[in-house]
Structure formats: C-alpha cells, structure tokens
C-alpha positions as CSV (number, residue, x, y, z in Angstrom):
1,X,32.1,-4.7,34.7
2,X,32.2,-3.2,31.5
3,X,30.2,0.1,30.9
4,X,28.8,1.5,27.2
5,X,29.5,5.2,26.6
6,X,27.2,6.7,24.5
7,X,28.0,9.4,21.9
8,X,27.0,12.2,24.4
9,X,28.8,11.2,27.4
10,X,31.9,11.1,25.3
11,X,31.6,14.3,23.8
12,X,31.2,16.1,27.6
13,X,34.4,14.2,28.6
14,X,36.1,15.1,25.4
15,X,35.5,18.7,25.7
16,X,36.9,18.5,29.8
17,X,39.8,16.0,29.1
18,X,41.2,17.0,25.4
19,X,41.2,13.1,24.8
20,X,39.9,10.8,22.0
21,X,36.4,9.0,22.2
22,X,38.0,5.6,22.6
23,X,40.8,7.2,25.6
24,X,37.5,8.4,27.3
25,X,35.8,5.0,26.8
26,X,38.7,3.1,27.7
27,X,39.0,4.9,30.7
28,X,35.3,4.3,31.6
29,X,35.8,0.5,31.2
30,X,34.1,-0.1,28.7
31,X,33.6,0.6,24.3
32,X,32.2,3.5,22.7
33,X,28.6,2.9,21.6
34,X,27.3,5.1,19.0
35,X,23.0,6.2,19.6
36,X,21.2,5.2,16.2
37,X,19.2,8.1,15.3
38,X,15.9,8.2,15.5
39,X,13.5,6.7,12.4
40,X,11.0,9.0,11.2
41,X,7.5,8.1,12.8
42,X,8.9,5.5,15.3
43,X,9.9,3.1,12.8
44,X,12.3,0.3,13.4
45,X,15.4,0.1,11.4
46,X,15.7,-3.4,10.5
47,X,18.1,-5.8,8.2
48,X,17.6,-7.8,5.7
49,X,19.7,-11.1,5.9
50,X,18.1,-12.0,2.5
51,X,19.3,-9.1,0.7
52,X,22.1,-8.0,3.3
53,X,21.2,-4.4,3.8
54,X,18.9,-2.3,6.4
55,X,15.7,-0.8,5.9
56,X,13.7,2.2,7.2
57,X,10.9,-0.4,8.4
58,X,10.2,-3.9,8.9
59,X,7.5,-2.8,6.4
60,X,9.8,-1.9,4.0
61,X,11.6,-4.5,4.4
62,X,9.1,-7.1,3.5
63,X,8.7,-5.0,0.3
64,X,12.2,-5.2,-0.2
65,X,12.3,-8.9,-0.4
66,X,9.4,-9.5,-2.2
67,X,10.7,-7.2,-5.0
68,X,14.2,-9.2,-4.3
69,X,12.3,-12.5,-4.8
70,X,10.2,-11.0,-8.2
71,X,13.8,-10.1,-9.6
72,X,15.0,-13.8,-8.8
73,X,12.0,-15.5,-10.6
74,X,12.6,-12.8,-13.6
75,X,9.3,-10.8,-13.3
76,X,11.4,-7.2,-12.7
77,X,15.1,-6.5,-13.6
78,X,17.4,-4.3,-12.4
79,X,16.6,-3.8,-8.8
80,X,18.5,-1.1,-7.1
81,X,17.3,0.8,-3.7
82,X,17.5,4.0,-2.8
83,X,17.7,5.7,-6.0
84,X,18.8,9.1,-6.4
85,X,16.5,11.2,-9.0
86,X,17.3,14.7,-10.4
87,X,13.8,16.5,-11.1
88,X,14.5,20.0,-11.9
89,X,17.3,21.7,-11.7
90,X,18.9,20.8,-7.8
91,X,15.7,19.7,-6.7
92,X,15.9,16.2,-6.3
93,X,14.8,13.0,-4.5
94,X,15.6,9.5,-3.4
95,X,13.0,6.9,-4.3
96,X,13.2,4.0,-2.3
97,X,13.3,1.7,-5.4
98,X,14.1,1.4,-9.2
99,X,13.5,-1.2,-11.7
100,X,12.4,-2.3,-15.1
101,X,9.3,-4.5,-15.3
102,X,7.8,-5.2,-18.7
103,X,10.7,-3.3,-20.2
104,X,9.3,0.0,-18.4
105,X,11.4,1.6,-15.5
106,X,9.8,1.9,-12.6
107,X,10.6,3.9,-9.3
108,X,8.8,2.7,-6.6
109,X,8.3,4.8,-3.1
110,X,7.5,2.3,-0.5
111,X,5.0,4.8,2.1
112,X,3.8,3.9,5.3
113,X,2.3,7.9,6.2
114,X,1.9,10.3,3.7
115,X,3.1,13.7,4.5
116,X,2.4,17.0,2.9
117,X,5.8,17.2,1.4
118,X,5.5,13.8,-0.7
119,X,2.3,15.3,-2.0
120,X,4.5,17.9,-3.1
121,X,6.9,15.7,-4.7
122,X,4.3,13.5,-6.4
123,X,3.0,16.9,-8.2
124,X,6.5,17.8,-9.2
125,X,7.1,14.4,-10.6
126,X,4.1,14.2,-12.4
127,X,5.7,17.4,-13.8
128,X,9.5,16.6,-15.0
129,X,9.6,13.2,-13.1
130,X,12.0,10.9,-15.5
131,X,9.1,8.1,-16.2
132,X,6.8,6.2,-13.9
133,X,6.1,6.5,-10.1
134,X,4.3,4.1,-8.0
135,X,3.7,4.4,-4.4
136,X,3.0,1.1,-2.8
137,X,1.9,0.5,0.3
138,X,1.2,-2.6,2.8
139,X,-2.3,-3.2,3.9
140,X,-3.3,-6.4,5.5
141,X,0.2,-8.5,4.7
142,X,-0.4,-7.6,1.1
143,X,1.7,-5.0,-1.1
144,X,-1.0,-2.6,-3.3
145,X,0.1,0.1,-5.3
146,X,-2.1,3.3,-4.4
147,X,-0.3,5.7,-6.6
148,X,0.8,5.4,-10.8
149,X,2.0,8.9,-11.9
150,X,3.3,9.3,-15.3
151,X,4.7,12.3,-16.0
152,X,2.7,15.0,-18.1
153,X,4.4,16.0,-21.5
154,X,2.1,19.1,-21.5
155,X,5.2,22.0,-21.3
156,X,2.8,25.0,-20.4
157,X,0.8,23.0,-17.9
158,X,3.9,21.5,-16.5
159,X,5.3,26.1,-16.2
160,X,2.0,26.4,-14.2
161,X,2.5,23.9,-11.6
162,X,6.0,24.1,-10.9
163,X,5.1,27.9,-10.4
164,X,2.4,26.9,-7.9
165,X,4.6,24.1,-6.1
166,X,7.4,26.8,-5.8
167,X,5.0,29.6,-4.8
168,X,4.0,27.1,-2.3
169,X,7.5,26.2,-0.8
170,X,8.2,30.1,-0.5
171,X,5.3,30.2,1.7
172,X,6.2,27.5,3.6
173,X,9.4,28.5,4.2
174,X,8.1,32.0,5.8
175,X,8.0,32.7,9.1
C-alpha cells in the first residue's frame, strides 16, 4: 500500500539519510506530496476550467469568469490577472485584475475582507496610483463595486499623504 510523504517528513529523512526527496519517498512506498500553503483567511484555492488558471477563492473565481465572459461578449478588453503595479518608487502592488472598459483602464481588486493594509494601499493609490481602482466585492451572488479611486493630481496634497502613510508604516513597523 502506497503511502504520501509530505514536504516535512521528507525534509527530517533528508537531513538523517543525505538522500533526495524522491529516494526518501520511494523508499517509503509511495510519491512525494507537496502541502499547499495555507490561503489567507481560510479561503479555498480553486481552478477555473473556463479560464484554465487557479484563484485565491471560489469567490474570486466567479468574478474571474464573469469578467472572462464580459471580455467574450466585447464589454471590457484586455483582461489580464494579477497585474503587477509600481506606485512609488519600490513600493508596489499586484491587483487582482486589469482591463480597459469604455476605453478607460481599469484595475480591479477583487476583496472578500478588508484589512488595514489595503486601506493603506487605497490611500497611496489615490496618491500616484496609475489611473482607476475599483474594489469589487460579492454580495448575495451579485458582483458590486464598493470602491472607484481615481488618482489625485493635487502634487502638494499628494507630499502630505505619502508623508502620513509612510509615517504610518514606520510606526507600524516598531516594536
């Protein structure tokens, strides 16, 4: 009978027999299984057969595809998912989605919880952040967006807040 390895396991028996993962898991009868990390706040990873990719959520998933089938019908362009944003200097983030609707980029964060540090980003964003942000959410089987942000072209105003954010981070990051 055939018995999974995890990760761990094979790591002890690597350190005490100087051998491979697979030699350990071979030797146990059975393949090496690799532990999926946790998701943040119990979320199940899921896939999407439709677009052929996984997802942090089933939630997000559903979001996913809807946004796959708008893109299909022609009502947004461009879809891409996780989407890597610079917004000042090294401080960057990944948005969960970008496209174009109406000719106007969009990048969309798909939220089931907020957290203190998204609040964080949304005020940087509304800073330096490239163009508009929209936080959607999914209440009652039905996507609504609970966030627009367009960024502020106000340069002193935009000194003032990046100086509060920061000060804010700093004393975060105290003990």
């Amino acid at each position: 009978m055939a018995k999974n390895v995890t990760r761990e396991q094979a790591a002890k028996y690597l350190k005490k027999a100087g051998k491979t993962q697979a030699e350990i898991a071979e030797q146990l009868g059975g393949p090496a299984v690799e532990i999926p990390k946790p998701n943040k706040f119990n979320a199940n990873s899921t896939r999407s057969d439709i677009i052929g990719r996984n997802f942090h959520s089933g939630a997000e998933r559903r979001y996913a595809e809807w946004l796959y089938a708008r893109e299909q019908n022609g009502e947004i362009e461009g879809l891409e998912f996780q989407k890597r944003v610079k917004l000042l200097g090294i401080i960057g983030m990944i948005v969960d989605f970008y496209y174009i609707e109406g000719g106007e980029p969009i990048w969309d964060e798909f939220k089931g919880m907020e957290m203190a540090s998204w609040k964080q980003q949304a005020k940087l964003w509304e800073q330096v952040g490239p163009g508009h942000y929209r936080v959607t959410k999914e209440r009652r089987g039905r996507f609504e967006t609970v966030v627009d942000i367009y960024p502020n072209p106000n340069a002193e105003l935009r000194r003032i807040v990046l100086r509060a954010i920061l000060a804010d981070v700093e004393a975060e990051a105290r003990p």
